[in-house]
C-alpha positions as CSV (number, residue, x, y, z in Angstrom):
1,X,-1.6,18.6,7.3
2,X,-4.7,16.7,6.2
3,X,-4.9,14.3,9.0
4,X,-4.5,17.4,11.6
5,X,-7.6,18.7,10.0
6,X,-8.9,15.8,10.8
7,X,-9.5,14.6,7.4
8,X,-8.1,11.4,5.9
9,X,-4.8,11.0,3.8
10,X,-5.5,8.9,0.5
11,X,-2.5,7.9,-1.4
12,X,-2.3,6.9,-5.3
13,X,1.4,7.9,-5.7
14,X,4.9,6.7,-6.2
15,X,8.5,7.1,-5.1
16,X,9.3,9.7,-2.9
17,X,6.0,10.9,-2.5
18,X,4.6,7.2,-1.4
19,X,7.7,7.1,0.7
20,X,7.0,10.5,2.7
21,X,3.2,9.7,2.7
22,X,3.7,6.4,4.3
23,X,6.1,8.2,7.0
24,X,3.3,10.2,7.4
25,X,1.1,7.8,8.6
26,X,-1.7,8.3,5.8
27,X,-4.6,6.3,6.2
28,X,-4.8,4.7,2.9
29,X,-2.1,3.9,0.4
30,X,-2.4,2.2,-3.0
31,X,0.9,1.5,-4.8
32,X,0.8,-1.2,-7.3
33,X,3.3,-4.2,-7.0
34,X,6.3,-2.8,-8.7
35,X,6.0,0.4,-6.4
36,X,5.2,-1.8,-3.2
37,X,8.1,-3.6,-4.2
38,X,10.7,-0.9,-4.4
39,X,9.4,0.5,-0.9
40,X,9.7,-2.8,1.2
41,X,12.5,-4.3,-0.4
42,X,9.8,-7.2,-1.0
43,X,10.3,-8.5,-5.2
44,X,6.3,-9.5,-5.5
45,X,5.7,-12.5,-7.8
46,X,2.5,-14.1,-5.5
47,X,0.0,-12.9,-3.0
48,X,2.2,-14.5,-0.2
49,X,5.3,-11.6,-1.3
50,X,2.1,-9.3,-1.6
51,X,1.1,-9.9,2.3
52,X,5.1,-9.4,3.2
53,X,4.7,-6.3,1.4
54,X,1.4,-5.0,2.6
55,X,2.9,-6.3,6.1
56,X,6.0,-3.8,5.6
57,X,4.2,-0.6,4.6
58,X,1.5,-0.9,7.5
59,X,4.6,-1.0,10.0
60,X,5.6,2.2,8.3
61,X,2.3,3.7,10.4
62,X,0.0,3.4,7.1
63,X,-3.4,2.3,8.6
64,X,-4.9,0.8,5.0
65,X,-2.7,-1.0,2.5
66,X,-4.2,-1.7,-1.3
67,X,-1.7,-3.0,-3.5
68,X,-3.0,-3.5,-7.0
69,X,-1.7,-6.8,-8.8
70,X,-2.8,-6.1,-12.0
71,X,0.9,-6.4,-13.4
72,X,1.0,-10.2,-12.1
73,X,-1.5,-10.6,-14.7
74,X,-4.4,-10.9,-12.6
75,X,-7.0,-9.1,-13.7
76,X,-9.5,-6.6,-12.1
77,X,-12.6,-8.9,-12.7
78,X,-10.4,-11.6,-10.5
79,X,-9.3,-10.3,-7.7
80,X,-6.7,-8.1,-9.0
81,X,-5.7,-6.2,-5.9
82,X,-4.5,-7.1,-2.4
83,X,-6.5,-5.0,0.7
84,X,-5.5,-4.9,4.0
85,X,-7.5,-3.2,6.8
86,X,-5.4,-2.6,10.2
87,X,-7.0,-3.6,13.8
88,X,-6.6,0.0,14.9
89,X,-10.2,0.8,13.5
């Protein structure tokens, strides 16, 4: 409904919700690991599993992927997130 109004979908949800809203094709989604994690099937423990992940949900027609890795104890300051811009733009 957003994205026909030509607006753009922003996601900071979980479960079902981030499930439907990546079905959806929202433009930007940002789970952190665990919740990345229980929608790709992908356990994240490094950046590599993080890319797998990020991989996974942008097949699922999400066009931007940020998956916070806060909770593998990096912190903000560091680098604690993962971004991933599509080609589509």
């Amino acid at each position: 409904m957003v994205q026909a109004a030509g607006a753009h979908a922003v996601l900071d949800v979980s479960g079902h919700a981030l499930r439907v809203g990546c079905a959806a094709g929202s433009f930007l989604v940002k789970p952190n690991a665990a919740e990345a994690g229980r929608l790709t099937g992908v356990r994240i423990a490094s950046l590599t599993e993080a890319h797998e992940a990020s991989a996974r949900i942008h097949a699922l027609g999400v066009r931007h992927i940020v998956i916070s890795l806060v909770t593998l104890g990096r912190s903000t300051r560091m680098g604690g997130c993962l971004a991933r811009r599509t080609a589509r733009d």
